[in-house]
N, C-alpha and C positions, 0 to 999 in steps of 0.2 A: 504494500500500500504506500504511494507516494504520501509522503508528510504534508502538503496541503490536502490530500484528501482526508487524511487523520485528523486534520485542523478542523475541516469543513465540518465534519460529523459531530466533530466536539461539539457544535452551538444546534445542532438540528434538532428537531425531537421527532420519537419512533412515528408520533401519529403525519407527519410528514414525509417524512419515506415511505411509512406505508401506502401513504396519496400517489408516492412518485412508482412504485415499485407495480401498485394497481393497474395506473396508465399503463408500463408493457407484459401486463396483463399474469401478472406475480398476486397473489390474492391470500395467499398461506404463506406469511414471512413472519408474523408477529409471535412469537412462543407462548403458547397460553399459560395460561395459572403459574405465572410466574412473576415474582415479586421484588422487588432491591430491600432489601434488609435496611439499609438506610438510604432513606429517597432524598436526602441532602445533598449527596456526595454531585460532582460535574459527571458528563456524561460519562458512559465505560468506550470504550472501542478500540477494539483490536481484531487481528484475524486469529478465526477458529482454529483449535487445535483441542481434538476431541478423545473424551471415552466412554468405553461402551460397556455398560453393568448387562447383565443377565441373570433371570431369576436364582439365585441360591440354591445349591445343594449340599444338604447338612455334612456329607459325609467330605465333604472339598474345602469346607470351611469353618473348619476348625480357630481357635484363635491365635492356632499357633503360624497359620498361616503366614501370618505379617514379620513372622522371622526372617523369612523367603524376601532378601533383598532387592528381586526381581519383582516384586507383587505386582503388577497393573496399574492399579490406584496409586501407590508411594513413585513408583518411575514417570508415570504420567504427572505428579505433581512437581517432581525436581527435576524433568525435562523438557517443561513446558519451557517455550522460547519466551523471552522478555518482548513485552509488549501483544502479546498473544490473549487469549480470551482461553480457560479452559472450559470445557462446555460438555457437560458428561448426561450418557443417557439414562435413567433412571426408571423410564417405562411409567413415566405420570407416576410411579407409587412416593408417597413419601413416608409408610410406616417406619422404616430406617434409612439411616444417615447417610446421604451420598459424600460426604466429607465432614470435616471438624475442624476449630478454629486454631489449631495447631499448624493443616495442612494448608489449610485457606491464609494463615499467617506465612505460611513459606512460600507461598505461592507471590505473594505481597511481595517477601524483601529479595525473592529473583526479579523483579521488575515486571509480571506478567499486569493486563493489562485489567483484569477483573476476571470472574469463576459464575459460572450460568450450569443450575441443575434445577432439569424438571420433577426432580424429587423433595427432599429434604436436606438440610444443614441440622449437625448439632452443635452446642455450646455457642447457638445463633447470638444469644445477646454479648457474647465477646465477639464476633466476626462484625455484629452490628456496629459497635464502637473503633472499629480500624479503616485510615483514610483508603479502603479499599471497596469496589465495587464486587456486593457479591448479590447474586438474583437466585431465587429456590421459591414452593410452593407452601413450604409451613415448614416451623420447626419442629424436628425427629430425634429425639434424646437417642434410642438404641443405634450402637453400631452398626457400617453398613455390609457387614458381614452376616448379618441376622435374616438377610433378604434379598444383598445385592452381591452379587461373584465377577469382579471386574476383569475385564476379558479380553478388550483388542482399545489401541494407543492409535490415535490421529487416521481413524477411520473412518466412511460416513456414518453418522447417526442420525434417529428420530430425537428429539428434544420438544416438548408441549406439541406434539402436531407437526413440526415442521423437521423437512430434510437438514441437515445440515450437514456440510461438505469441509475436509480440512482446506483454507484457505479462505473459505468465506469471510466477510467482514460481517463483527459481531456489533450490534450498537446499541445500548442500553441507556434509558433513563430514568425519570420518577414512574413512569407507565409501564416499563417492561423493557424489552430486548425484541430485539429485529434482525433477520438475516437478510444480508444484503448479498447477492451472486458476485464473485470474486472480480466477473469482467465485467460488470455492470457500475461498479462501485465508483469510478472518474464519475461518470452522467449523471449518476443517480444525486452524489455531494454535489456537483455543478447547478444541474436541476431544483433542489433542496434549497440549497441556498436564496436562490433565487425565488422559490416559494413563500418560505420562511421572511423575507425582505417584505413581501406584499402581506402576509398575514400579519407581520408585527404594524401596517401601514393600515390594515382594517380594522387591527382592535381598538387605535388608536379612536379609530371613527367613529366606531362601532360605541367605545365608551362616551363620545360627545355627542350620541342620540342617533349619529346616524343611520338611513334603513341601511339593510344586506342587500335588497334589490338593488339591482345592475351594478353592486360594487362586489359580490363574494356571488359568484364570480365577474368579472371587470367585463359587464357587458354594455358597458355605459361610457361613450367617450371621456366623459368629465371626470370619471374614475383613474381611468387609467390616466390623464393629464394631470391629474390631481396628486395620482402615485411618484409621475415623476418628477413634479416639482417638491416632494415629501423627501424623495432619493438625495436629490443634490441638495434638500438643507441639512437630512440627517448624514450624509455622506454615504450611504450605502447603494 
């Protein structure tokens, strides 16, 4: 990902992408039932690098397993690349812990770029309190040994409903996360931008009584003239 596109997505929010992503006819990008543990934090984004849990077999998952240096889970947290999003598949269950504030803490001081699971988080209200973006469906005290058997490293995954490919750009805010397609991603920030410019130019309006007709969408000359002289006082 070009670092002005990294820029760009920092200021956009998901329900805007999703606007842009709809247009070429992308409809399944937003990852359901998933939440930011702290919706304060700036935006997340990074590219996808992924894992993939499958249902638990008692006899495989012992707890001694995690001696095994090699486990899924602990490789995939300390080899996640800096700047990277880890984004693990959980099968929507969140009765156990798809990671803990331990690993979500190392995942932090590698440089990675934020942690996205459609399951659960435990020891959430300490991962809550780190300048770190982390997104899950509810917090899951039991270990995720009790349910989830982690299995294949930076390969495609399901995450809430949606595909998710390694390489993808991942982009999280106070609403959720968005997958953006890897070659899409230049147009889509470009596009975005330029969305987000006219939307912050209508709320403006919008809060000094103005109607929505012929201005959301700019079907009204005096709108779109009105936008550009809004552009060059606010500089945008």
């Amino acid at each position: 990902m070009k670092p002005a596109t990294r820029q760009k997505f920092a200021s956009i929010s998901t329900a805007t992408l999703c606007t842009a992503l709809y247009k070429r006819g992308l409809r399944n990008q937003f990852i359901q039932d998933v939440r930011p543990l702290n919706p304060d934090l700036p935006n997340m984004v990074g590219i996808a690098y992924t894992l993939r849990y499958i249902p638990a077999r008692e006899d495989l998952n012992p707890i001694t397993v995690f001696q095994d240096r090699q486990h899924p889970q602990r490789v995939a947290v300390d080899q996640c690349p800096e700047g990277a999003v880890l984004v693990m598949d959980s099968r929507k269950n969140a009765r156990a812990a798809s990671a803990g504030s331990i690993l979500v803490s190392r995942l932090m001081k590698r440089g990675a770029a934020g942690v996205v699971t459609d399951g659960g988080f435990r020891d959430s209200p300490e991962i809550a309190r780190l300048p770190f973006p982390a997104y899950h469906k509810r917090p899951s005290a039991p270990t995720n040994l009790t349910l989830h058997q982690a299995l294949d490293i930076n390969v495609p995954i399901g995450c809430g409903d949606v595909a998710v490919f390694p390489g993808d750009i991942i982009v999280g805010d106070a609403e959720g996360v968005v997958v953006i397609p890897a070659h899409l991603a230049d147009e889509i920030a470009d596009e975005a931008v330029e969305m987000t410019a006219y939307e912050d130019f209508v709320t403006e309006e919008v809060l000094d009584g103005r109607s929505i007709i012929g201005l959301y969408p700019a079907t009204d000359e005096k709108a779109r003239s009105d936008f550009a002289a809004w552009r060059q006082a606010k500089g945008r």
